[in-house]
C-alpha positions in Angstrom: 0.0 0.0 0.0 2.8 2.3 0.8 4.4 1.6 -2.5 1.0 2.4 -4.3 0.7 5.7 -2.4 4.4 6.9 -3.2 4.1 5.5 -6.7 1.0 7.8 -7.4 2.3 10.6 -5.4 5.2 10.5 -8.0 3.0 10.2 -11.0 1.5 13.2 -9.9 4.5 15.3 -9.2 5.9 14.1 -12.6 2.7 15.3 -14.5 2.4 18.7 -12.4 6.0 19.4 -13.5 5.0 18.5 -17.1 2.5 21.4 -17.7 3.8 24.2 -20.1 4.8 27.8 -18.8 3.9 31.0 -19.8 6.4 33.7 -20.6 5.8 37.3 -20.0 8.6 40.3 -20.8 8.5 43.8 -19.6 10.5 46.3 -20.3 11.8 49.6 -18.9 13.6 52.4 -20.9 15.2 55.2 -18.8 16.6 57.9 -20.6 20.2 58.8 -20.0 20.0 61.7 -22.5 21.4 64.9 -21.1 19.1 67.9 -19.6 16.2 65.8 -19.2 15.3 65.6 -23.2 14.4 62.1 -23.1 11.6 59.9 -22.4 11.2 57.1 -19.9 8.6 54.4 -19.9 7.8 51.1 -18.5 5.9 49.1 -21.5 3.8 46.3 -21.2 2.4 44.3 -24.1 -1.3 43.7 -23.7 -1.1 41.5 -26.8 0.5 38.1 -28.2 2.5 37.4 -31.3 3.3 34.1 -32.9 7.4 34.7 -33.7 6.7 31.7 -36.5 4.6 34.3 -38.6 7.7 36.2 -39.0 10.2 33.6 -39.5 11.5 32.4 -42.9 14.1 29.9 -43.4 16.8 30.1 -45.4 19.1 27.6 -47.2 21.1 27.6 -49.8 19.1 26.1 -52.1 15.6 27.8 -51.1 15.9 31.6 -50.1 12.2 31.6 -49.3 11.3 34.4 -47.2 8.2 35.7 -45.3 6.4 37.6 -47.7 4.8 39.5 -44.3 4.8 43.0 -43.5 6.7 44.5 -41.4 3.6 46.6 -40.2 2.2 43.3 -39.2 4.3 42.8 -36.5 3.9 45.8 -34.5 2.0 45.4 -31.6 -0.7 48.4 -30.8 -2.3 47.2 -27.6 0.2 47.8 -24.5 0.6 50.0 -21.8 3.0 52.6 -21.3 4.2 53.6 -17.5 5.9 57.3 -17.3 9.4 57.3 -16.1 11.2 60.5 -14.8 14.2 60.7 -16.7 17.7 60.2 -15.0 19.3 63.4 -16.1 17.7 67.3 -16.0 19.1 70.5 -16.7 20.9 70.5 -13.4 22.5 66.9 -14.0 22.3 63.8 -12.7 18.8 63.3 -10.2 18.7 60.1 -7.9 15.1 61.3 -7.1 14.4 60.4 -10.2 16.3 57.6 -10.1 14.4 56.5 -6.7 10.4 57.0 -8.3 11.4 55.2 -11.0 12.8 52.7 -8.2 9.3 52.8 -6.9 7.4 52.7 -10.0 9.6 49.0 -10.7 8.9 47.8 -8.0 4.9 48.1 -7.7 5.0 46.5 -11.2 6.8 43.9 -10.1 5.1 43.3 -7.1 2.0 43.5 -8.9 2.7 40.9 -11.2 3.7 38.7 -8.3 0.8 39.3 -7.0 -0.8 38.0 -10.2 1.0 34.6 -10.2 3.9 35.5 -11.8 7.6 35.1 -10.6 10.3 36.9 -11.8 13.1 34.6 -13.6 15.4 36.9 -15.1 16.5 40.2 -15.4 18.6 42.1 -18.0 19.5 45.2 -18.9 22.1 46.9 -21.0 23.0 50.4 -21.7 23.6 52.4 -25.3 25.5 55.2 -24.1 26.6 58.6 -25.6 28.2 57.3 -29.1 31.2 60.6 -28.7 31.0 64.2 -29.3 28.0 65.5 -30.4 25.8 62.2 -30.1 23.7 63.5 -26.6 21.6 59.5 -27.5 21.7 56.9 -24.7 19.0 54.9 -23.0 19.2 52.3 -20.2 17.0 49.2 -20.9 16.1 46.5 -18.3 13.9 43.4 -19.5 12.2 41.8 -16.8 10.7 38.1 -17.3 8.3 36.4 -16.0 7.1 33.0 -15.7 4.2 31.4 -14.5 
């Protein structure tokens, strides 16, 4: 009988860890242009897209491509979370810095909240290019699983 019990108990740990996962990525853009120019957003797709619609496969016998637009694969339904930019006229501002601390952090809790956990985090910077190029963001992708 005990057999029986652990047998099924392990069945049923096997199957529960069987069942697919869902993916979610969101992504924050903070502006580290100089005197407060840019924009900063957290962004949210409230939409899906099937990559495989926009995949071709080439070989080099076949160059088939997707004949798709490009159009196609924007996605129009999201939301958008205001940022405060990191820089402003008087330079660098870690109140800024901190809201936008804040604003991360009831998304993320949030989304807990919804079932999600958080699995990875990345982020990468595009700084200013030399003189004269004033451009940079700072991008974190934060993805969830549930």
């Amino acid at each position: 009988m005990k057999k029986s019990m652990l047998l099924l108990l392990l069945v049923f740990a096997f199957i529960t860890g069987l069942e697919a996962q869902e993916f979610k990525v969101i992504t924050s853009v903070e502006s580290i242009v100089p005197n407060g120019m840019g924009r900063s957003r957290i962004i949210n797709a409230q939409e899906s897209k099937d990559y495989m619609e926009f995949t071709s496969v080439q070989t080099e016998e076949d160059n088939t491509r997707n004949k798709s637009d490009r159009g196609e694969i924007r996605v129009k339904n999201f939301e958008e979370t205001k940022l405060l930019n990191f820089y402003n006229l008087g330079g660098i501002r870690f109140q800024n810095i901190a809201a936008n601390d804040a604003l991360i952090t009831s998304m993320i809790n949030t989304m807990i909240s919804e079932g999600w956990e958080l699995a990875f985090v990345t982020s990468a910077v595009e700084s200013e290019g030399g003189k004269g190029d004033g451009q940079g963001i700072f991008i974190t992708r934060y993805i969830f699983k549930r």
